[in-house]
Structures are given as structure tokens and as C-alpha cells.
N, C-alpha and C positions, 0 to 999 in steps of 0.2 A: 703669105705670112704664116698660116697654118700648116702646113707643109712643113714648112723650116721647124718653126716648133716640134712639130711631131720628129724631123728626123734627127735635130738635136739630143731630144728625151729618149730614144731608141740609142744613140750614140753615146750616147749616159750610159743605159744599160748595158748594152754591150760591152762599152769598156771597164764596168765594173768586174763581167761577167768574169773576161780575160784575166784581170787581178787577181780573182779572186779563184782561179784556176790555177794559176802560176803558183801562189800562195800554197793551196793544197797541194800540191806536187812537190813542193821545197823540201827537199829530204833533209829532218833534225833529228840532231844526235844528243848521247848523252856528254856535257858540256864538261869541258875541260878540268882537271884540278884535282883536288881534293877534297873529299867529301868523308865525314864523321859521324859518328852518333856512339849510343850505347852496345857495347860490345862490338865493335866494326869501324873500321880504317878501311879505306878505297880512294884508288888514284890511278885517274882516268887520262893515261896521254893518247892521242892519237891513233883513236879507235881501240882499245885496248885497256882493261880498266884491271888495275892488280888489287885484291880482296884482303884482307886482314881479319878473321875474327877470334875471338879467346884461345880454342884448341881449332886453327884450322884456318885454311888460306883458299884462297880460288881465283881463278882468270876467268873474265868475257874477253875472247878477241871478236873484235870488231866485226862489220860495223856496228853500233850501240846508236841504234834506230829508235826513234818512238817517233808516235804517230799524233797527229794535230791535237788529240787531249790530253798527251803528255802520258801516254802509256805503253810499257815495251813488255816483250817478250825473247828473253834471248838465252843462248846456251854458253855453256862455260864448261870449266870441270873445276870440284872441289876434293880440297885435301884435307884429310882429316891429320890431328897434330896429337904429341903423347907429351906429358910431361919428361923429366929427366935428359939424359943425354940421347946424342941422336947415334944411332952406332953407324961404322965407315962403309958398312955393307949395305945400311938398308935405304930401300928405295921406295921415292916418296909416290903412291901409285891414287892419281886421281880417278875420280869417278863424274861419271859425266852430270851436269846440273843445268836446270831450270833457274835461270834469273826473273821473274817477273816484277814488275810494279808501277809506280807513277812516280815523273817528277814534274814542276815548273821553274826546275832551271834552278832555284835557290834549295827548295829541300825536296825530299827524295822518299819516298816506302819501299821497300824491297824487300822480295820473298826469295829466299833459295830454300829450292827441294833436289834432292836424289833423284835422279833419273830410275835407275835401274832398282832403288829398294822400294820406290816412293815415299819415303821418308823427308820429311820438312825439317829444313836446319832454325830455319825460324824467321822472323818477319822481323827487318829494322827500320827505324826513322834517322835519315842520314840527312844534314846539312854541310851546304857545299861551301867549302871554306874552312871548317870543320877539321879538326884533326881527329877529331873521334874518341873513345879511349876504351884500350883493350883490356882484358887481364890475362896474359898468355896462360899456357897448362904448365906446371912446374913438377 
């Protein structure tokens, strides 16, 4: 009778163990949609997320990983934007960016910095659902 107890409570354990391995392993991404805040529009299909802010746009391609506390680290490139018209010659020349920050799925922190000046575009609070709202450069 003691036996069985004990290899029940072990069989307990164990199969928590596995769960809770599986679990950790389960690769999560940044979730589908659209996400908004102050000065910044993003929309995130299928591993791939298009950037919107005042003077200036950016891409993450995928994958848009973060990790069991909801924190990523990923690369992109951002464009910087001019007010007035855009002339038919000139070309839009990204520079490569650090996306960092945290989400749980509904809202979101995120930092973009310049890779190559080290320069920080700035820190936003984005919620998912969110249409955000810009004020482009004129």
C-alpha cells in the first residue's frame, strides 16, 4: 500500500515535470493584429510586423519571439520620413534597428534604437486592438 502511494506521488511529479517542459519550450510570438498607442501604428501579420510613427516607418520580419515573461529582442530596419513631397528619384534608405520590450498579449512597451548611430527613436506604450494615432511630418 505504501509503494503504490509513493509511486503515484512520483508519477504526479514527473508528469508535472513533462508539462511543465513542454510549456517552456512552446515558442510565443508577438500576437497577431494591431497594436496602437501615442505616436505609433503596428501591424503584425504573420511573423512580420509593419511600424508607423510621426516622421518614420520600420519593419521586424519575423520571427517576433519573446520568451515565457513576455520579453523580446529583435531586429528590423527603420526609415526615417521628411515632411513635403517625396521626389520620384529619391530612395527610402533604411537603417538597421533594435526593437526591444515587453508585451502580455494585450499591451505592449517598446523601445527602437539605431543600430549603427546608437541613437533611440524612443520608448512607446502600444495596446493591441489599438489603432494608435500618428501625426505624420508635413
Amino acid at each position: 500500500m505504501r509503494r503504490e502511494v509513493i509511486l503515484i506521488i512520483v508519477s504526479v511529479f514527473v508528469g508535472f515535470a513533462f508539462v511543465s517542459l513542454a510549456q517552456a519550450r512552446k515558442p510565443r510570438t508577438i500576437a497577431n493584429g494591431n497594436w496602437g498607442g501615442q505616436h505609433i501604428q503596428m501591424s503584425v501579420t504573420h511573423g512580420v510586423a509593419q511600424i508607423e510613427y510621426d516622421c518614420g516607418n520600420g519593419t521586424i520580419t519575423g520571427p517576433l519571439k519573446i520568451d515565457s515573461r513576455g520579453r523580446f529582442e529583435l531586429r528590423g530596419v527603420h526609415n526615417v520620413e521628411h515632411g513635403g513631397p517625396v521626389r520620384s528619384d529619391e530612395e527610402q534608405k533604411g537603417e538597421p534597428a533594435k526593437y526591444t520590450g515587453w508585451t502580455d498579449g494585450k499591451t505592449m512597451k517598446l523601445t527602437v534604437s539605431l543600430l549603427n548611430s546608437k541613437t533611440e527613436i524612443g520608448t512607446f506604450e502600444l495596446t493591441r486592438g489599438s489603432a494608435g494615432r500618428i501625426f505624420k511630418c508635413r
